[in-house]
C-alpha positions as MATLAB code, in Angstrom:
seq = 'XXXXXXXXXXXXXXXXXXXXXXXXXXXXXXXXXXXXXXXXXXXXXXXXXXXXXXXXXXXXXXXXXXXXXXXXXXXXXXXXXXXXXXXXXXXXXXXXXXXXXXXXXXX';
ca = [
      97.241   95.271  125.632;
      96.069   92.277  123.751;
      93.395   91.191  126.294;
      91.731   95.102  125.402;
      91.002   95.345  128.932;
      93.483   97.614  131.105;
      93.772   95.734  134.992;
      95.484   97.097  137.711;
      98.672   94.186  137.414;
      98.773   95.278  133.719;
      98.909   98.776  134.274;
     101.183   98.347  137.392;
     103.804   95.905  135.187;
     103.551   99.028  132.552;
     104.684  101.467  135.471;
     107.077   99.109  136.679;
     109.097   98.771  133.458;
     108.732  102.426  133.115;
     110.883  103.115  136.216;
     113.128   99.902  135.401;
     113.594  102.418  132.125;
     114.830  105.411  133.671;
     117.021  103.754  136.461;
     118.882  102.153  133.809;
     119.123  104.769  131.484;
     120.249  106.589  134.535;
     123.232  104.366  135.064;
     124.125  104.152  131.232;
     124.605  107.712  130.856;
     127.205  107.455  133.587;
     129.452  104.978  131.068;
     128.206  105.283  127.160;
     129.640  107.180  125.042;
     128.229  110.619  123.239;
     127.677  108.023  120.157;
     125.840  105.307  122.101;
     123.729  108.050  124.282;
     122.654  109.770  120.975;
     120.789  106.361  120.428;
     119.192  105.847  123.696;
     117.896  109.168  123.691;
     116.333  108.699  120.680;
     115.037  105.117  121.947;
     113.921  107.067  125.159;
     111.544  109.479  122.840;
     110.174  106.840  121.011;
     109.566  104.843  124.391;
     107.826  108.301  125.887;
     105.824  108.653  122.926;
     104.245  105.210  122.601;
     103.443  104.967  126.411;
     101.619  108.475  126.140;
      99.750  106.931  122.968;
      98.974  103.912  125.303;
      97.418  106.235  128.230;
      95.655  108.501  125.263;
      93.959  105.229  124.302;
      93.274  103.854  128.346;
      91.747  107.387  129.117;
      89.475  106.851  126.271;
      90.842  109.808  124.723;
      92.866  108.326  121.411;
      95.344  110.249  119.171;
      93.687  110.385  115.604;
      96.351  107.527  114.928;
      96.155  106.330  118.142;
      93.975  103.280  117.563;
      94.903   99.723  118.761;
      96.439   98.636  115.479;
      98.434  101.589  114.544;
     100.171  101.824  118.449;
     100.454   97.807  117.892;
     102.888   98.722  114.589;
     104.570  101.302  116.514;
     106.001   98.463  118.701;
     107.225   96.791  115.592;
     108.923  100.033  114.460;
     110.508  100.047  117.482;
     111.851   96.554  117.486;
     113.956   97.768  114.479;
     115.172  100.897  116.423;
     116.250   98.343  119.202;
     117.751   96.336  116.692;
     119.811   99.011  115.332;
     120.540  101.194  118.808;
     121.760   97.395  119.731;
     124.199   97.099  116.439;
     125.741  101.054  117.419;
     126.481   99.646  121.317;
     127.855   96.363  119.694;
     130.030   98.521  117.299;
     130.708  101.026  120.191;
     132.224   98.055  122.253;
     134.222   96.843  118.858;
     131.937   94.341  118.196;
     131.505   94.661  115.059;
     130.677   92.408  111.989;
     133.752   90.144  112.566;
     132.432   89.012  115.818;
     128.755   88.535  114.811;
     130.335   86.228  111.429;
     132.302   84.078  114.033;
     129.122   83.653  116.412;
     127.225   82.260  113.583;
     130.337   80.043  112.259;
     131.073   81.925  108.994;
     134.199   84.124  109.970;
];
């Protein structure tokens, strides 16, 4: 995506961790609970959305705030939804704040 020049390896690793996506998610909804699969459902949507933003833009046929920049932010919005889908699993698993403290040496 940086390059601005789609290649048949880029578009194929794209694809690839698409499908790595759903086989996961597949096995995940076999074991997490209602509270955890809330947030990868919602992590799923915002996954869809950005990759159909990304073809939108390949095909040459952009949303109106589908430019380069704006679906380069979306990826940083999305770093904070992993960061927070990660804290419910954590929390989901009781590990909570106590265990984070001790990791870092102040609990």
């Amino acid at each position: 995506m940086h390059k601005g020049v789609v290649t048949p390896e880029a578009h194929e690793s794209v694809e690839e961790a698409r499908r790595d996506h759903h086989s996961v998610l597949a096995e995940a909804q076999m074991v997490a609970s209602a509270t955890v699969l809330v947030e990868l459902d919602g992590m799923t949507t915002a996954l869809s959305e950005i990759y159909r933003r990304i073809m939108c833009l390949e095909e040459g046929n952009p949303d109106p705030d589908g430019s380069f920049n704006e679906i380069r932010m979306d990826f940083a919005r999305l770093w904070e939804r992993w960061e927070a889908m990660r804290a419910v699993m954590r929390a989901d698993l009781g590990l909570g704040s106590t265990a984070e403290a001790q990791a870092r040496g102040t609990g």
